[in-house]
MARSE-955179 format. One record per atom (N, C-alpha, C): y, z, x. Coordinates in pm, whole numbers, padded with zeros to 5 digits, always signed. Layout:
BEGIN
YZX/...
END
This chain:
BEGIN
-08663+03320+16027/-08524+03322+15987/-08475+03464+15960/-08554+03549+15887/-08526+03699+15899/-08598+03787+15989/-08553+03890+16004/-08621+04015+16099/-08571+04113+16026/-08651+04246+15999/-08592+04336+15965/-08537+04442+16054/-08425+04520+16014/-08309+04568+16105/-08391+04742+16069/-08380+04817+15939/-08410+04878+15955/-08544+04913+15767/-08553+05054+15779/-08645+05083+15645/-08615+05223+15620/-08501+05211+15483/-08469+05347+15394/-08566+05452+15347/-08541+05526+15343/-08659+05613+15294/-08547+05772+15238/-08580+05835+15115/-08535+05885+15057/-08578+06068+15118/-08468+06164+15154/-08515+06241+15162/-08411+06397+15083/-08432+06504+15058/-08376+06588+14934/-08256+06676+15030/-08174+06713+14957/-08040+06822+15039/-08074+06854+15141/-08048+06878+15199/-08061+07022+15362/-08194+06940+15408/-08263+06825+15422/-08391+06805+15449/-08404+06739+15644/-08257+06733+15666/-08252+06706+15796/-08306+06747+15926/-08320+06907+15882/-08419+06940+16002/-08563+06909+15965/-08558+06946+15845/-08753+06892+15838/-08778+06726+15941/-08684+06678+15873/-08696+06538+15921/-08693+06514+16071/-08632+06560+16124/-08628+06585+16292/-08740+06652+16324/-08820+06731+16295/-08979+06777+16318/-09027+06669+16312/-09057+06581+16176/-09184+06530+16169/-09111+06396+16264/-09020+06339+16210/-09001+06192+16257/-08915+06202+16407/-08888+06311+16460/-08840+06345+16603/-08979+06379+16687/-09004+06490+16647/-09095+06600+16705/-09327+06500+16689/-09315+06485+16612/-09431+06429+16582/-09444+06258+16592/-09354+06231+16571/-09375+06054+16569/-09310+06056+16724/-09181+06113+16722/-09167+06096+16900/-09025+05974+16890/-09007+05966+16759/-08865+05880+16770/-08759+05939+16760/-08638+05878+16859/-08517+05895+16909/-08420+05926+16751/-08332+06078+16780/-08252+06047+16629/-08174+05978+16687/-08076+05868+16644/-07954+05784+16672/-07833+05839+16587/-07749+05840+16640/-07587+05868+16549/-07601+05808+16443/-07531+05832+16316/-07525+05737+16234/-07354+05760+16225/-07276+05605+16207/-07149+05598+16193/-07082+05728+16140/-06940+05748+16235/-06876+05845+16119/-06872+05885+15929/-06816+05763+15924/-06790+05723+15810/-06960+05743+15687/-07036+05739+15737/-07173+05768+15683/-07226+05916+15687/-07190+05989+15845/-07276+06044+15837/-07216+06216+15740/-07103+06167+15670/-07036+06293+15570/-07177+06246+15476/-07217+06176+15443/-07353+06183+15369/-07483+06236+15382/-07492+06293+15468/-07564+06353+15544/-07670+06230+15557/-07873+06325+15579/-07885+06258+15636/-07959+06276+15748/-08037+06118+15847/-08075+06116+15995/-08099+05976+16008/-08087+05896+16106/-08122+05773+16168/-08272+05812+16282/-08330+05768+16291/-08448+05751+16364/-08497+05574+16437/-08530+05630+16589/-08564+05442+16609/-08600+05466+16702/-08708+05395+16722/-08836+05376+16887/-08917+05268+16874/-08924+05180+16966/-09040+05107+16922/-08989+04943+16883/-08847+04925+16879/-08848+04833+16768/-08821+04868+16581/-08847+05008+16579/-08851+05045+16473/-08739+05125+16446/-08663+05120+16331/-08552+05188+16281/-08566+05287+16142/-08572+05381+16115/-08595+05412+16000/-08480+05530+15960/-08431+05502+15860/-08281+05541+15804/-08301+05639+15654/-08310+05775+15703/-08327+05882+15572/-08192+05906+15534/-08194+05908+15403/-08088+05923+15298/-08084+06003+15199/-08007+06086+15244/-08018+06232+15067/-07974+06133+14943/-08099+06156+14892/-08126+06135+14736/-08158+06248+14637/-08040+06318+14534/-08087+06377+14425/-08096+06356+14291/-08165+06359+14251/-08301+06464+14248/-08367+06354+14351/-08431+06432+14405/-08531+06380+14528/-08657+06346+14424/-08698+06193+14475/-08853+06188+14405/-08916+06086+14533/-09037+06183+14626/-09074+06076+14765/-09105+05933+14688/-09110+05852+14770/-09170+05712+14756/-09350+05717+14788/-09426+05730+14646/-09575+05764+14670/-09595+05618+14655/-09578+05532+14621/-09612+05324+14626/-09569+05273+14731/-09431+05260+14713/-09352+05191+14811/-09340+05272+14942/-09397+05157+15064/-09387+05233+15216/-09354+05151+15277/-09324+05169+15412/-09286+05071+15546/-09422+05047+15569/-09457+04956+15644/-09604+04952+15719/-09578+04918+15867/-09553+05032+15913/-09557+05004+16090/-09654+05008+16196/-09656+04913+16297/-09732+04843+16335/-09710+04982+16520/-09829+04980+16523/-09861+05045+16634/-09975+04987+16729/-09950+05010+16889/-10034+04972+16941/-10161+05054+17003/-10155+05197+16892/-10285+05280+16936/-10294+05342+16826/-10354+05314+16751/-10380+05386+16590/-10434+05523+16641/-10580+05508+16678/-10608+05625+16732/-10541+05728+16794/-10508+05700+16888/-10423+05799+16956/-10275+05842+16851/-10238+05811+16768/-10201+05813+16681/-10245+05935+16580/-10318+05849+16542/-10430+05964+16439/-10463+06082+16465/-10501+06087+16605/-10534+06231+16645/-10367+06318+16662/-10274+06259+16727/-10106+06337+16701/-10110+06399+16583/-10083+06329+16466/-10124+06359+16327/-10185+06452+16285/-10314+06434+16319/-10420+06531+16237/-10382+06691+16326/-10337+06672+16471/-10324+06787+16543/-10177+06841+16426/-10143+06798+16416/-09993+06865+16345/-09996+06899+16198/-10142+06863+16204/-10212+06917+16012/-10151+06838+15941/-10142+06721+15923/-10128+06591+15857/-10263+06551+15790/-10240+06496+15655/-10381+06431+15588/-10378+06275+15660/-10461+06232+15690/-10453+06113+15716/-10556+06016+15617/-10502+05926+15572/-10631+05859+15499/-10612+05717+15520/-10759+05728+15588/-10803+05541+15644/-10775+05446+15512/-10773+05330+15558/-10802+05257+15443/-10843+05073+15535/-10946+05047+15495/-11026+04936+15507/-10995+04807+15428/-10904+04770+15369/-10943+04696+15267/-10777+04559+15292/-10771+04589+15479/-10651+04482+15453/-10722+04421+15590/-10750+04313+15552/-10825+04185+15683/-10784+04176+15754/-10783+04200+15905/-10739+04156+16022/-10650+04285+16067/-10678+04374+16016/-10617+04531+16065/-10680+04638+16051/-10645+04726+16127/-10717+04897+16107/-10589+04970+16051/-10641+05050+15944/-10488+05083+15873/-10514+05215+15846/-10411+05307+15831/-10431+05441+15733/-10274+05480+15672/-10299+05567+15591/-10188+05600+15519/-10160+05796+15563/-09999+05826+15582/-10003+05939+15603/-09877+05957+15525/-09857+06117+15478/-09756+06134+15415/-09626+06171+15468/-09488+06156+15539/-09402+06288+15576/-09413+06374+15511/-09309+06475+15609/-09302+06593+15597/-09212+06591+15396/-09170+06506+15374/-09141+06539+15192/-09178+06428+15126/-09314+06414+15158/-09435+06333+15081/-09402+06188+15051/-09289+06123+15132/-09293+05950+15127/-09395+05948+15201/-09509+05833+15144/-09632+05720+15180/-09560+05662+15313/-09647+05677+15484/-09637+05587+15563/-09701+05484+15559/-09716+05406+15618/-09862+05292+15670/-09839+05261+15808/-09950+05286+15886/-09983+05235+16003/-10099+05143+16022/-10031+05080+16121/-10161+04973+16117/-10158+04950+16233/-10292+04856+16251/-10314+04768+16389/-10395+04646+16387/-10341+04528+16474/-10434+04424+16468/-10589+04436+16505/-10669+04408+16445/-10790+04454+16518/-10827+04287+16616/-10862+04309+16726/-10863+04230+16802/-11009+04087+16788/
END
């Protein structure tokens, strides 16, 4: 009955180009317009994949270190190694059944999650 459309994520003043590195340049997703009327808020829209993810200047900026998206990829690995080439921490984590998972930080320290079904 639901699907999700997109996943907010908080990022600080002027942080728009950072954000176009990591979530343009490194993840490899498309920026999208965001409405007129929005984008005097500054800001970036991001989406590939099925996936939408919508940064929003928040001050005082505080990243989201708990709360994350958990997006689903169909090559963790190949993944992982993008990442680690771009000097990213990556940290595995084992402990969710029926997936291969790790956690990475952006470029202004919101918690990702990637995962994959393990077959």
């Amino acid at each position: 009955m639901f699907s999700l459309h997109h996943v907010q994520l908080a990022i600080p003043t002027r942080g728009e180009d950072r954000a176009r590195g990591f979530y343009g340049e490194v993840l490899g997703l498309e920026e999208i317009p965001k409405p007129p009327a929005l984008a005097t808020r500054g800001g970036a829209w991001f989406r590939g994949g099925g996936l939408e993810i919508h940064l929003g200047i928040e001050e005082p900026f505080v990243p989201a270190r708990k709360a994350h998206p958990g997006i689903l990829t169909h090559d963790l690995d190949a993944l992982r190694t993008r990442l680690v080439a771009a000097g990213l921490e990556v940290r595995r984590d084992d402990l969710f059944p029926g997936f291969q998972r790790f956690y990475v930080d952006d470029c202004f320290g919101n918690r990702l999650e990637f995962l994959q079904p393990v077959p």
